[in-house]
N, CA, C and O atoms as a CHARMM CRD file, in Angstrom:
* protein
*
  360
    1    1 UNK  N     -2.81000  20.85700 -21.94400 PROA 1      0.00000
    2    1 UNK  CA    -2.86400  19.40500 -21.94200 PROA 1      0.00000
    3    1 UNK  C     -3.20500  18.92100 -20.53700 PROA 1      0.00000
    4    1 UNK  O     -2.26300  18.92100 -19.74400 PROA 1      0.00000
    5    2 UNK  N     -4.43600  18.49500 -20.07800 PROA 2      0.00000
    6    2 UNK  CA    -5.25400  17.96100 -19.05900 PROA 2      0.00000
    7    2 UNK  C     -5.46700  16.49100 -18.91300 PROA 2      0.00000
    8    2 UNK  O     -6.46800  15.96200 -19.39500 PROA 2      0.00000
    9    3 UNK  N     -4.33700  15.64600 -18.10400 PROA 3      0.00000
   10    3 UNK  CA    -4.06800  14.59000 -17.98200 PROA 3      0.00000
   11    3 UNK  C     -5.19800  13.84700 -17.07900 PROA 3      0.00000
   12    3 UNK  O     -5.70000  12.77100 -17.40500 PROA 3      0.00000
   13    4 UNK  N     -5.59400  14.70900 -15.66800 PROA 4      0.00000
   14    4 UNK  CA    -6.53800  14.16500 -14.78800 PROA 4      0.00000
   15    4 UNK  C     -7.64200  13.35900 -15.26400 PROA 4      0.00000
   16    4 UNK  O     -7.71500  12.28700 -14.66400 PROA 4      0.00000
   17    5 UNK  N     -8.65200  13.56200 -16.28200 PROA 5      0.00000
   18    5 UNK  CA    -9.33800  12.66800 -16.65500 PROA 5      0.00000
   19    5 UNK  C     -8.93900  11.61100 -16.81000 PROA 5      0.00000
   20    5 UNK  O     -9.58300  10.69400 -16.29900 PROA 5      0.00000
   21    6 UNK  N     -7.73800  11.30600 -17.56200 PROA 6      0.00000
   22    6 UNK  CA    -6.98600  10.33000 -17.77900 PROA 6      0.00000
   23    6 UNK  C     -6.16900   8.97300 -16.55500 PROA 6      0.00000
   24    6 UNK  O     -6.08400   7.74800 -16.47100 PROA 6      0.00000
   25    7 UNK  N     -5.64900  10.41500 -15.67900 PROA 7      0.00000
   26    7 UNK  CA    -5.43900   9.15000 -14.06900 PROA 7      0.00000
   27    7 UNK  C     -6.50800   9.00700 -13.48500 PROA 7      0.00000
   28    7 UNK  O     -6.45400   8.24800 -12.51800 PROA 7      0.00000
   29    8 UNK  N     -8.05300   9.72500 -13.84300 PROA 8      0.00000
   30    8 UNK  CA    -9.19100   9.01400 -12.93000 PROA 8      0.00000
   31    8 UNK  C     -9.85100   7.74600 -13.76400 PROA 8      0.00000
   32    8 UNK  O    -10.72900   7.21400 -13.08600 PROA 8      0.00000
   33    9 UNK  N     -9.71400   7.29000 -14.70800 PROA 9      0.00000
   34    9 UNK  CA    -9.87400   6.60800 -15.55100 PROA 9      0.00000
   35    9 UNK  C     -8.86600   4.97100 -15.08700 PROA 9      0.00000
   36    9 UNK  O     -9.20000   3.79900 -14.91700 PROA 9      0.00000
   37   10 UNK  N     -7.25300   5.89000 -15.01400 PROA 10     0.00000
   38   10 UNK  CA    -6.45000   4.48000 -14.32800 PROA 10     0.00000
   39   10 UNK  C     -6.83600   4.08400 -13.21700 PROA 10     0.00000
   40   10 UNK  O     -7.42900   3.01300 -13.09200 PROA 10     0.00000
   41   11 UNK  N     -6.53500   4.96800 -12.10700 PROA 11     0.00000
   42   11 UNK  CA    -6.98800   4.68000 -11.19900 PROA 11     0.00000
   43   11 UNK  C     -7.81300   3.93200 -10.90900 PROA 11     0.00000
   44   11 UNK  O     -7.51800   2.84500 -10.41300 PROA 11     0.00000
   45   12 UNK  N     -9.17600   4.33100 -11.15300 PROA 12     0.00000
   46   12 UNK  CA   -10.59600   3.93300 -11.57800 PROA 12     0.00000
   47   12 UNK  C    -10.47000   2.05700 -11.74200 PROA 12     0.00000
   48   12 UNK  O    -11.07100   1.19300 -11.10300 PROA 12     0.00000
   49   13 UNK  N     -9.35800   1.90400 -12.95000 PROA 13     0.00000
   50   13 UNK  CA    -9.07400   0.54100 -13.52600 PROA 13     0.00000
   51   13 UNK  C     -8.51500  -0.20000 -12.63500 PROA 13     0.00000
   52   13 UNK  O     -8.75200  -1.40800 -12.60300 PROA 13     0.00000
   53   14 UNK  N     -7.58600   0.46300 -11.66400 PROA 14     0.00000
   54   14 UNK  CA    -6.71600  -0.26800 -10.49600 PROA 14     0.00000
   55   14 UNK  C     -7.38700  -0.62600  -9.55200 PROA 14     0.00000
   56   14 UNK  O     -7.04500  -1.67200  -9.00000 PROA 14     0.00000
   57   15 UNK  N     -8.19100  -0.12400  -9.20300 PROA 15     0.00000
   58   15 UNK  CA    -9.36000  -0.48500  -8.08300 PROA 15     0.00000
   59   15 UNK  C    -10.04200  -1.26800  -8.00100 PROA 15     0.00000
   60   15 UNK  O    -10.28000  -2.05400  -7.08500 PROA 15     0.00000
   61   16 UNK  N    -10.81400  -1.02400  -9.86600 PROA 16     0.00000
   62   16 UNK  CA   -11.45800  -2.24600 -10.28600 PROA 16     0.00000
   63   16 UNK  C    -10.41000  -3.72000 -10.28100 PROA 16     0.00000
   64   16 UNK  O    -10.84500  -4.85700 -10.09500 PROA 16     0.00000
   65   17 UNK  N     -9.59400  -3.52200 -10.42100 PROA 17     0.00000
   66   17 UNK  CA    -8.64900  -5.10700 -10.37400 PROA 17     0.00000
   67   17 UNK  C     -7.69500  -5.58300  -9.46100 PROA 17     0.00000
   68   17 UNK  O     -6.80400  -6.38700  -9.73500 PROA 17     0.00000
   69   18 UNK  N     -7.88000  -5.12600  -8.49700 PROA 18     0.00000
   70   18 UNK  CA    -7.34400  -5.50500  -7.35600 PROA 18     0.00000
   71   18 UNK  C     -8.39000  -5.49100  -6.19600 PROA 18     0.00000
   72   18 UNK  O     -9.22900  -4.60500  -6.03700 PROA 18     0.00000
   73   19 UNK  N     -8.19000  -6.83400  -5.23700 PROA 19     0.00000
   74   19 UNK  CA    -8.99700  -6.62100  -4.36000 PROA 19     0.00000
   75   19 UNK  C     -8.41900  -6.81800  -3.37700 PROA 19     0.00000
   76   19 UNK  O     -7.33900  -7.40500  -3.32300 PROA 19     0.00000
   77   20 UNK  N     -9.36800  -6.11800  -1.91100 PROA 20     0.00000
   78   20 UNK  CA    -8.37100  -5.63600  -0.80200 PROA 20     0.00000
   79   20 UNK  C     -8.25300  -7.25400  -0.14000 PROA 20     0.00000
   80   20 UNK  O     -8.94000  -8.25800  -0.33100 PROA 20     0.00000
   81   21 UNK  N     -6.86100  -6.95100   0.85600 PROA 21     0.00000
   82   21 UNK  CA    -6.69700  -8.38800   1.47400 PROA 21     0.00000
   83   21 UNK  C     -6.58500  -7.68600   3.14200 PROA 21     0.00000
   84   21 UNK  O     -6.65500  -6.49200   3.43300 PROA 21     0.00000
   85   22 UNK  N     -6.45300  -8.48900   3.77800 PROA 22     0.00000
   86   22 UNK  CA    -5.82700  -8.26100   5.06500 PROA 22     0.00000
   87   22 UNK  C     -4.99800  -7.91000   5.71800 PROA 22     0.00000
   88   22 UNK  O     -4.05800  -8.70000   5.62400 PROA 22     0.00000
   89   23 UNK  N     -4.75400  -6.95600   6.50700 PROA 23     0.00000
   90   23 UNK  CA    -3.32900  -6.43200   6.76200 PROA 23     0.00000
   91   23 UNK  C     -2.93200  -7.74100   7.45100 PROA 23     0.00000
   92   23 UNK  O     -1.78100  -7.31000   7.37900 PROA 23     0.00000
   93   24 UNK  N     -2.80800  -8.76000   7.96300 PROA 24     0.00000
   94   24 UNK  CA    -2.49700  -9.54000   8.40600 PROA 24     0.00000
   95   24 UNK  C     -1.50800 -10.00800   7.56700 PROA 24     0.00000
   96   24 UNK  O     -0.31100 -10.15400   7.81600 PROA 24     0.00000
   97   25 UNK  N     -2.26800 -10.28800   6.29200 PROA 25     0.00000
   98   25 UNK  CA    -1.45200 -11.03100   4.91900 PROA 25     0.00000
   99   25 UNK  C     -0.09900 -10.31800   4.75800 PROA 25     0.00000
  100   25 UNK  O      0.56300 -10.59800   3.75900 PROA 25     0.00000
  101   26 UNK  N      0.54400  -9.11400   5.94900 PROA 26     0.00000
  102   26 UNK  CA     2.13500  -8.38100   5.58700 PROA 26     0.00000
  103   26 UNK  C      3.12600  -9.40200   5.96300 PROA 26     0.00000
  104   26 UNK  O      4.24000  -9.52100   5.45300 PROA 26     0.00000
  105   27 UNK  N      2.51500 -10.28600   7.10500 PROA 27     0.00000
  106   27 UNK  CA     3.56700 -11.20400   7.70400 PROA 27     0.00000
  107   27 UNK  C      4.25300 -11.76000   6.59000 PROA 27     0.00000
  108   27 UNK  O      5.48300 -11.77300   6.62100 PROA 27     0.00000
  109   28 UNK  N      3.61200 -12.24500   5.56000 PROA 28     0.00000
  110   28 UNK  CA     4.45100 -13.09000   4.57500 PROA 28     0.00000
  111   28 UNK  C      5.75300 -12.51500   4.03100 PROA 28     0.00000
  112   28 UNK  O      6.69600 -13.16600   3.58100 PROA 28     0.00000
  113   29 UNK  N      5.64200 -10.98700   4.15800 PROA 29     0.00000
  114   29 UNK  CA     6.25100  -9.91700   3.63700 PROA 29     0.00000
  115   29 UNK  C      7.72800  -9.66000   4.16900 PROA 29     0.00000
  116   29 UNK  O      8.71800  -9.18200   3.61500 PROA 29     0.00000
  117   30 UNK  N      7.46200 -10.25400   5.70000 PROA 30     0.00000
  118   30 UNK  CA     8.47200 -10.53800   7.08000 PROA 30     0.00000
  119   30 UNK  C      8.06300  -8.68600   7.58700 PROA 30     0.00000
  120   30 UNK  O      8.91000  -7.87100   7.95100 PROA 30     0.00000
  121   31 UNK  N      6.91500  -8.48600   7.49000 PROA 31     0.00000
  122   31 UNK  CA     6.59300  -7.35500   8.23300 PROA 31     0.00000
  123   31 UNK  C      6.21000  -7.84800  10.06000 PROA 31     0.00000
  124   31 UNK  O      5.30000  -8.64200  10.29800 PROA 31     0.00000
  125   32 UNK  N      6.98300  -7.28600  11.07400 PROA 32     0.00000
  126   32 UNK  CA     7.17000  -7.84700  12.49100 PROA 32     0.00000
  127   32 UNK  C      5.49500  -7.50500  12.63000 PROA 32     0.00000
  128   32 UNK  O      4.93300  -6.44800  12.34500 PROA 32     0.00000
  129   33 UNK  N      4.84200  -8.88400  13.21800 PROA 33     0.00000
  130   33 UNK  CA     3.96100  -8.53200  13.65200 PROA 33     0.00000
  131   33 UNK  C      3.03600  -7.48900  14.76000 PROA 33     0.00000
  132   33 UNK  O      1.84700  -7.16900  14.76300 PROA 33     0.00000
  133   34 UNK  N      4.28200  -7.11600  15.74600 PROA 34     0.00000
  134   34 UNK  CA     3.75400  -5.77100  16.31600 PROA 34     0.00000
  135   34 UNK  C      3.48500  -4.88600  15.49000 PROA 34     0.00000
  136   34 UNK  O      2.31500  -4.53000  15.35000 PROA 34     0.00000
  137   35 UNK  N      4.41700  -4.37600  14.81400 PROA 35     0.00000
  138   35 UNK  CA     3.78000  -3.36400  13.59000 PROA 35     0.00000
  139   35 UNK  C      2.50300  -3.45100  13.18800 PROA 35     0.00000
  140   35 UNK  O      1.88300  -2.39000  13.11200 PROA 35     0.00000
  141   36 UNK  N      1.80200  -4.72600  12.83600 PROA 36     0.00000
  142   36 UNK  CA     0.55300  -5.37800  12.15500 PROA 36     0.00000
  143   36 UNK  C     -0.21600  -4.88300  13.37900 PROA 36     0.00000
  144   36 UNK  O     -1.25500  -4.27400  13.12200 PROA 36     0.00000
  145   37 UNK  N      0.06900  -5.01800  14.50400 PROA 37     0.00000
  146   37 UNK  CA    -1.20600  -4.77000  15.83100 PROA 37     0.00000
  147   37 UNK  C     -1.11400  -3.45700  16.35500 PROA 37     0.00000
  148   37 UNK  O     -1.97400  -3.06200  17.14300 PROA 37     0.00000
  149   38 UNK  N     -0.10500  -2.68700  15.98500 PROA 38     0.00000
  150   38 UNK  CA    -0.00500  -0.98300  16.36100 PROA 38     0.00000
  151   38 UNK  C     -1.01500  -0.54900  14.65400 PROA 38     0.00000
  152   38 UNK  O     -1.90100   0.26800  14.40400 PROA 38     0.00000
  153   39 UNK  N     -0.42600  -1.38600  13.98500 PROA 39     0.00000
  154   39 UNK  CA    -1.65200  -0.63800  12.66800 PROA 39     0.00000
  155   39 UNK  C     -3.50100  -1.00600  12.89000 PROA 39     0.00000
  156   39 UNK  O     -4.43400  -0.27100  12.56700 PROA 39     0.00000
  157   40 UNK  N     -3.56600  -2.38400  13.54200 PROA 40     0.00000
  158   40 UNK  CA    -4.65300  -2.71500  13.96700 PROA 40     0.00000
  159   40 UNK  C     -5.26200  -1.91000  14.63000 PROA 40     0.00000
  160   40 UNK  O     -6.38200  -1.58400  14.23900 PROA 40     0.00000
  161   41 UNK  N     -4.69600  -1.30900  15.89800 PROA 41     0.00000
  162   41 UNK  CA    -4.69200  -1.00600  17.33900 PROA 41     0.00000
  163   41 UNK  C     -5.39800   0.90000  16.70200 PROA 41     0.00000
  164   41 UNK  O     -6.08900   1.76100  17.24600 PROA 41     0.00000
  165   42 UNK  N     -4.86500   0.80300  15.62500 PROA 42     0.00000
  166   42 UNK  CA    -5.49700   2.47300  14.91300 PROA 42     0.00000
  167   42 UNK  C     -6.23800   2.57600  14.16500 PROA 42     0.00000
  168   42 UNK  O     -6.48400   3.64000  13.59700 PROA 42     0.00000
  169   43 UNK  N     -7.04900   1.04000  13.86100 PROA 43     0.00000
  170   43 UNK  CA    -7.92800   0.88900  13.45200 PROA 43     0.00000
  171   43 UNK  C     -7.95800   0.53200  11.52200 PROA 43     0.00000
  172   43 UNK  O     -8.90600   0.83400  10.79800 PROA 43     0.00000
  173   44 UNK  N     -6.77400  -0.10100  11.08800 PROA 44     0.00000
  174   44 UNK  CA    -6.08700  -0.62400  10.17000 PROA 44     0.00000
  175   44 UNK  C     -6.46500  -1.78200   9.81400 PROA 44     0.00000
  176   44 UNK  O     -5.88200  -2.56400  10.56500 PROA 44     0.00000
  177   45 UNK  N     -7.29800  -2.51300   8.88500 PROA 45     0.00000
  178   45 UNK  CA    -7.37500  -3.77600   9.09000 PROA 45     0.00000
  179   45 UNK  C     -7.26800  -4.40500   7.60100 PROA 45     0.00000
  180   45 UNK  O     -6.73300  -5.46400   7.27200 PROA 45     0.00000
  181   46 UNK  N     -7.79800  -3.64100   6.95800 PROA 46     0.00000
  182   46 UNK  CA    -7.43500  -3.62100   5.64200 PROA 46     0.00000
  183   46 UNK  C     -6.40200  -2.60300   4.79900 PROA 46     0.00000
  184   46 UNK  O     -6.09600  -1.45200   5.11100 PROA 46     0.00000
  185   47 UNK  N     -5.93600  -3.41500   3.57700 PROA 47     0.00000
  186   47 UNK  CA    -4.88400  -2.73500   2.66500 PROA 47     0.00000
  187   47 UNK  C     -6.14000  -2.16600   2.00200 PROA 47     0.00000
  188   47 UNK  O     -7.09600  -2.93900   2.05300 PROA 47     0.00000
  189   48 UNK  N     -6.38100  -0.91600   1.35000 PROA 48     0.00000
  190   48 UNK  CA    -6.76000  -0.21300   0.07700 PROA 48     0.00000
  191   48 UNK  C     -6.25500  -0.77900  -1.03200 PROA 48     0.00000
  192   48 UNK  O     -5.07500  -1.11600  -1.13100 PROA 48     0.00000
  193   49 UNK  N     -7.29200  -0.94500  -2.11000 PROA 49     0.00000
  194   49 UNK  CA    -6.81300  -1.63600  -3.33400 PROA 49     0.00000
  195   49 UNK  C     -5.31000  -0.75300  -3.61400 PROA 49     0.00000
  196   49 UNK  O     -4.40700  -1.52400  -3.93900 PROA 49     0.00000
  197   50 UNK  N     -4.88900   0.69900  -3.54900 PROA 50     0.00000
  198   50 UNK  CA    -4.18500   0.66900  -4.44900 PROA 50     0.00000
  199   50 UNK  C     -2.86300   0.61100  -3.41000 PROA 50     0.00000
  200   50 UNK  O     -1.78500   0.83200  -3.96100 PROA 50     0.00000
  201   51 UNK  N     -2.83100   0.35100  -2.02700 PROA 51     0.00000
  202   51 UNK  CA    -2.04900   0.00300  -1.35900 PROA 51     0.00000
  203   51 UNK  C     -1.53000  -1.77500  -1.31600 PROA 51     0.00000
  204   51 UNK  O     -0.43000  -2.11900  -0.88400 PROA 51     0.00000
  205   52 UNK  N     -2.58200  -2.75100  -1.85900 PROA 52     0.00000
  206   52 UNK  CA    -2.12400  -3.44900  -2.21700 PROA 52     0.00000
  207   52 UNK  C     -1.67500  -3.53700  -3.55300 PROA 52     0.00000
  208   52 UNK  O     -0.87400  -4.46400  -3.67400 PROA 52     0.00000
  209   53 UNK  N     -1.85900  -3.00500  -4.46000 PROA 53     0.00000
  210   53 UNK  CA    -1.22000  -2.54100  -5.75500 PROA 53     0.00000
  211   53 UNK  C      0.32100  -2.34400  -6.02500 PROA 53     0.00000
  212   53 UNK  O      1.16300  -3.01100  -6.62600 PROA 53     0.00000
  213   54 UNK  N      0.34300  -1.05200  -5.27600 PROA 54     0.00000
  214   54 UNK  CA     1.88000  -1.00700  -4.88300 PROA 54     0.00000
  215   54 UNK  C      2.84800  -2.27400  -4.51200 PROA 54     0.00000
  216   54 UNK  O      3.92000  -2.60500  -5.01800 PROA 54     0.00000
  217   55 UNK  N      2.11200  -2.85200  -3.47400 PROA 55     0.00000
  218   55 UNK  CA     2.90400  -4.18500  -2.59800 PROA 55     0.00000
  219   55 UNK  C      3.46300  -5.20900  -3.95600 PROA 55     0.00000
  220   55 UNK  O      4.55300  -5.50900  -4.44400 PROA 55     0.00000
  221   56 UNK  N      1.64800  -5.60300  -4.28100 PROA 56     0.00000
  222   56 UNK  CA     1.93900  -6.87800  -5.46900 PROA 56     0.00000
  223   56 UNK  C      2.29000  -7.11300  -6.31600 PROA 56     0.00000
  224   56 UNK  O      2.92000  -8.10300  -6.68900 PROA 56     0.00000
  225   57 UNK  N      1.64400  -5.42800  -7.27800 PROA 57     0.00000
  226   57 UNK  CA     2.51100  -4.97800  -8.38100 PROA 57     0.00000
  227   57 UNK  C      3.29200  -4.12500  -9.32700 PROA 57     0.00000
  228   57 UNK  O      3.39700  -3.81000 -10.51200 PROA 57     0.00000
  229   58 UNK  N      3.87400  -3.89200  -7.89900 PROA 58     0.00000
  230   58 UNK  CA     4.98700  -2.56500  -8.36200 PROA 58     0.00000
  231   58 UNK  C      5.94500  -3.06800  -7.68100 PROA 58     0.00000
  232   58 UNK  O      6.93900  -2.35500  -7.82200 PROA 58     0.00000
  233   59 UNK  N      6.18200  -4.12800  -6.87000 PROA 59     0.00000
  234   59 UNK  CA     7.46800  -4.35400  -5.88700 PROA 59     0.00000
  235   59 UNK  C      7.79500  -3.30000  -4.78400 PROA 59     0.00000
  236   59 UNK  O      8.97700  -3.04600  -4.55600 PROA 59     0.00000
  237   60 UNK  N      6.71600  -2.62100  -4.02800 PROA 60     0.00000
  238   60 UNK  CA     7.07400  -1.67300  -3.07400 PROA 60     0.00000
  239   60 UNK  C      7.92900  -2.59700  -2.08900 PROA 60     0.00000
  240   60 UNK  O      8.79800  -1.95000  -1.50600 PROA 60     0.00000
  241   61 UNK  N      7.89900  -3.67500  -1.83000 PROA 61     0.00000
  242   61 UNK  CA     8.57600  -4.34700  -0.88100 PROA 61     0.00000
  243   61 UNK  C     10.02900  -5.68900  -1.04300 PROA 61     0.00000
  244   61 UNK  O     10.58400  -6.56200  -0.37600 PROA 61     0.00000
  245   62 UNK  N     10.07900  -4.85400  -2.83500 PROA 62     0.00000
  246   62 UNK  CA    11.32500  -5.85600  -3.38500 PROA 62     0.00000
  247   62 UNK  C     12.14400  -4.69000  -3.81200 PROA 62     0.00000
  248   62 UNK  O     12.78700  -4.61800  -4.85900 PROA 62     0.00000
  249   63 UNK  N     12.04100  -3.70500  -2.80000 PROA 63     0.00000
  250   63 UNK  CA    13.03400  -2.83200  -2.79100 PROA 63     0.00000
  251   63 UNK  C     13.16100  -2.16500  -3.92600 PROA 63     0.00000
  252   63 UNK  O     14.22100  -1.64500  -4.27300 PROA 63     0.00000
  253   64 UNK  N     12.00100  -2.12600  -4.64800 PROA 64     0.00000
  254   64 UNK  CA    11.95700  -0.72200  -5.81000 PROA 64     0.00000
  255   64 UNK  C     11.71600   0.23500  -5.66700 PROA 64     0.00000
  256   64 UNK  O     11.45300   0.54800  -4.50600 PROA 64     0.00000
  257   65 UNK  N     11.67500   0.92200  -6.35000 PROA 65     0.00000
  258   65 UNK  CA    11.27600   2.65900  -5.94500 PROA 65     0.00000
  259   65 UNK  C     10.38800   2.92400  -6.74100 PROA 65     0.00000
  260   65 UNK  O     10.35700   2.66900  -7.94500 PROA 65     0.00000
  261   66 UNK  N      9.28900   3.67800  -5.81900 PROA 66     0.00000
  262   66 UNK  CA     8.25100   4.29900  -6.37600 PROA 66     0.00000
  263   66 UNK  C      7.49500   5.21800  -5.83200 PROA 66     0.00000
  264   66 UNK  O      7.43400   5.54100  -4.64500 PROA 66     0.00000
  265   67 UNK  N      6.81100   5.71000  -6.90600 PROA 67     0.00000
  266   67 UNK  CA     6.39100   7.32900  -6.52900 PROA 67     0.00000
  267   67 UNK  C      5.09400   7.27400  -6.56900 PROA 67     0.00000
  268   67 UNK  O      4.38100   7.08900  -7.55500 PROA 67     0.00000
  269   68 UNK  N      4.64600   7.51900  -4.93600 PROA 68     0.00000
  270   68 UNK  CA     2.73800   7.08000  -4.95400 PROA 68     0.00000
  271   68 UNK  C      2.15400   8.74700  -4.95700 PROA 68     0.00000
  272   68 UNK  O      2.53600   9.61200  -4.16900 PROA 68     0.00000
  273   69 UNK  N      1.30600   8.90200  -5.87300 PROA 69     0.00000
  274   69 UNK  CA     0.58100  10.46300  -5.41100 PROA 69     0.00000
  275   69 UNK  C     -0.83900   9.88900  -5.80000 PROA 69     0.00000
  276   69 UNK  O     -1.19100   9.18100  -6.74300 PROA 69     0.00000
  277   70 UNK  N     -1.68100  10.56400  -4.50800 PROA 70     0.00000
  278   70 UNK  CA    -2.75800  10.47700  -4.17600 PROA 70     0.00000
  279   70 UNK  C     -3.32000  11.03300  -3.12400 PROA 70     0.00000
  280   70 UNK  O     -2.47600  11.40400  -2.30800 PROA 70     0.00000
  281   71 UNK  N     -4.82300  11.31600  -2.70100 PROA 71     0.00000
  282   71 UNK  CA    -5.09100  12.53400  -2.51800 PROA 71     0.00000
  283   71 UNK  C     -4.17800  12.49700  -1.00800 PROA 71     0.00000
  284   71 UNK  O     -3.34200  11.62300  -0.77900 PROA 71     0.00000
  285   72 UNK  N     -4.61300  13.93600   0.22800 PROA 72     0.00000
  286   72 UNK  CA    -4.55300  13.72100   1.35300 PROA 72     0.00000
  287   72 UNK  C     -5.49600  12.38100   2.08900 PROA 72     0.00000
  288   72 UNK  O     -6.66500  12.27100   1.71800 PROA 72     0.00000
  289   73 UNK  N     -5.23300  11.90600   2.58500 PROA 73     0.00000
  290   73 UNK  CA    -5.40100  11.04200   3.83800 PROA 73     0.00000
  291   73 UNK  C     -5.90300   9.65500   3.03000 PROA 73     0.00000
  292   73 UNK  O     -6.87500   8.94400   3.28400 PROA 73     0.00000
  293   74 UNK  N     -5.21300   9.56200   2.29900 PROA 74     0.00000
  294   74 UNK  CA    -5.24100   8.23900   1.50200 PROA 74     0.00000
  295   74 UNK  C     -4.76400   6.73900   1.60100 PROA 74     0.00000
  296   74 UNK  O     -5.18500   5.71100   1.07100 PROA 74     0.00000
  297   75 UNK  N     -3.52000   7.04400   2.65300 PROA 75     0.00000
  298   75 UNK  CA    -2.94700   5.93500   2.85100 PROA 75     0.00000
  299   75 UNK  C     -1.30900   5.79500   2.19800 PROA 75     0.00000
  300   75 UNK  O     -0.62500   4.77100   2.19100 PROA 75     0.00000
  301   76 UNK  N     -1.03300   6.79800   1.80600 PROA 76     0.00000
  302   76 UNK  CA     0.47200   6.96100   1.28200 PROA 76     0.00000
  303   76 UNK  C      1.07700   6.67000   2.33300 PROA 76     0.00000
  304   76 UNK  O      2.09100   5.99100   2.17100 PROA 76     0.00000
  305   77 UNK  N      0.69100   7.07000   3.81700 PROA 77     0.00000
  306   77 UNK  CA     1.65000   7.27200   4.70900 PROA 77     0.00000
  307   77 UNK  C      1.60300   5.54100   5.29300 PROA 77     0.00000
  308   77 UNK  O      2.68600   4.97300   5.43700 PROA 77     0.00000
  309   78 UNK  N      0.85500   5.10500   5.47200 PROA 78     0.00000
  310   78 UNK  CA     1.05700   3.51000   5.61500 PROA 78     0.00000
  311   78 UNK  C      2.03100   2.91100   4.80300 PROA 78     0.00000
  312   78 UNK  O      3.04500   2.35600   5.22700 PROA 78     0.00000
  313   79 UNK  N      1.68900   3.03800   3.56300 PROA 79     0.00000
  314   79 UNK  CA     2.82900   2.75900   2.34300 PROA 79     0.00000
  315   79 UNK  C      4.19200   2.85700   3.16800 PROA 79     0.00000
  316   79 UNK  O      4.73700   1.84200   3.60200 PROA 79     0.00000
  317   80 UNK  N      4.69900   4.11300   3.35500 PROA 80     0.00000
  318   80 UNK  CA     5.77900   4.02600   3.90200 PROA 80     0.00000
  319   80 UNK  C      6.39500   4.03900   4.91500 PROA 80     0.00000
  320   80 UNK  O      7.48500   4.57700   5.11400 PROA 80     0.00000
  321   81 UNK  N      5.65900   3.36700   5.73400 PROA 81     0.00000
  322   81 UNK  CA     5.56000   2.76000   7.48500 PROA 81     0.00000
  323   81 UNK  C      5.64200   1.30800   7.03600 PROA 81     0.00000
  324   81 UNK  O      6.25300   0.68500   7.90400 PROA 81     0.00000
  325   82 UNK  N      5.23700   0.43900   5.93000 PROA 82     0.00000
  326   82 UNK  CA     5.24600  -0.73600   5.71000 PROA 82     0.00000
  327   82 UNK  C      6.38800  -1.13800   5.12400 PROA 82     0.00000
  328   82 UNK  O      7.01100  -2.19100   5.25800 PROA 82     0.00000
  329   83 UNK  N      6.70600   0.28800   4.12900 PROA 83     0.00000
  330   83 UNK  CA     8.11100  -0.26000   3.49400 PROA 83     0.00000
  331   83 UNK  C      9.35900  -0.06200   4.42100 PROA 83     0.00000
  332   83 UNK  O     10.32400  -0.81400   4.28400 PROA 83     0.00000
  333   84 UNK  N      9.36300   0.90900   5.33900 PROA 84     0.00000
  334   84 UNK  CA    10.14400   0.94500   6.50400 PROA 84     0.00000
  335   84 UNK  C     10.61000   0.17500   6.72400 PROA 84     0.00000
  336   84 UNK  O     11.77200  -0.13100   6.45800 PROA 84     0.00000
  337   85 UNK  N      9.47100  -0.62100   7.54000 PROA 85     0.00000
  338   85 UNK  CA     9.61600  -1.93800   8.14200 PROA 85     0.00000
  339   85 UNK  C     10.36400  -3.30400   7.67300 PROA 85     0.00000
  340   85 UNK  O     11.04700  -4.05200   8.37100 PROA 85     0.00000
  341   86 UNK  N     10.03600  -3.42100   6.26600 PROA 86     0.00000
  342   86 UNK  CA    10.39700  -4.38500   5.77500 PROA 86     0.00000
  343   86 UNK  C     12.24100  -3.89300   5.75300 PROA 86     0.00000
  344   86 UNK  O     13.11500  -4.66400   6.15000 PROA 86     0.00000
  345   87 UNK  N     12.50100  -2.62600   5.26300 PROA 87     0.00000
  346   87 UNK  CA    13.71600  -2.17700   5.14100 PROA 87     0.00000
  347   87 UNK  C     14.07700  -3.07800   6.28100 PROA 87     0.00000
  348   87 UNK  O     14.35500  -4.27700   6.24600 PROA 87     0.00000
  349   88 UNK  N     14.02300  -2.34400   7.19200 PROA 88     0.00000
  350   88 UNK  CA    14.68000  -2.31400   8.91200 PROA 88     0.00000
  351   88 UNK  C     14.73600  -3.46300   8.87400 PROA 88     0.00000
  352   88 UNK  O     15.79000  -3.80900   9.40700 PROA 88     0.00000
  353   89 UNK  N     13.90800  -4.68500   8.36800 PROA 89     0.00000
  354   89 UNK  CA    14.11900  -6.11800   8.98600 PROA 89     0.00000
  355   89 UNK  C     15.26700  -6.57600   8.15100 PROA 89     0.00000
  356   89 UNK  O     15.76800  -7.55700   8.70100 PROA 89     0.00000
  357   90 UNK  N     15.87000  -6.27600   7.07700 PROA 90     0.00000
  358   90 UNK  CA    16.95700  -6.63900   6.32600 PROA 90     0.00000
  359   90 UNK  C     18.27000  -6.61400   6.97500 PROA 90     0.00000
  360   90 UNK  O     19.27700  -6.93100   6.34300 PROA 90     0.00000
């Protein structure tokens, strides 16, 4: 039973329906804006559709839990440098 066709297909769909915003747009999030200019500063300027995905609609930042898999150097690790942050500011 060979599921992969199947998450390139979602995936595929998530991409198509979400569009990227600005890393800027975290402030609303109460993400400290240094954070926003050390992510800049590495050349960060945009969220990846499925990094804003997570944010908008999965609640990565209303303190739910979730489980991102995707390939190497994708952006998972931002994911949880952003949710960090928001933690820490609580």
């Amino acid at each position: 039973m060979r599921k992969v066709p199947q998450l390139r297909k979602l995936n595929k769909r998530i991409i198509e329906e979400v569009s990227m915003h600005n890393i800027d747009d975290l402030t609303r999030y109460d993400i400290p804006e240094s954070a926003i200019k050390c992510w800049q500063d590495r050349g960060i300027t945009e969220l990846l559709p499925f990094q804003e995905k997570a944010i908008q609609s999965f609640g990565l930042l209303d303190g739910k839990s979730l489980l991102v898999s995707a390939p190497t150097s994708s952006g998972k690790t931002l994911l949880s440098e952003i949710a960090a942050m928001r933690v820490a500011r609580k």
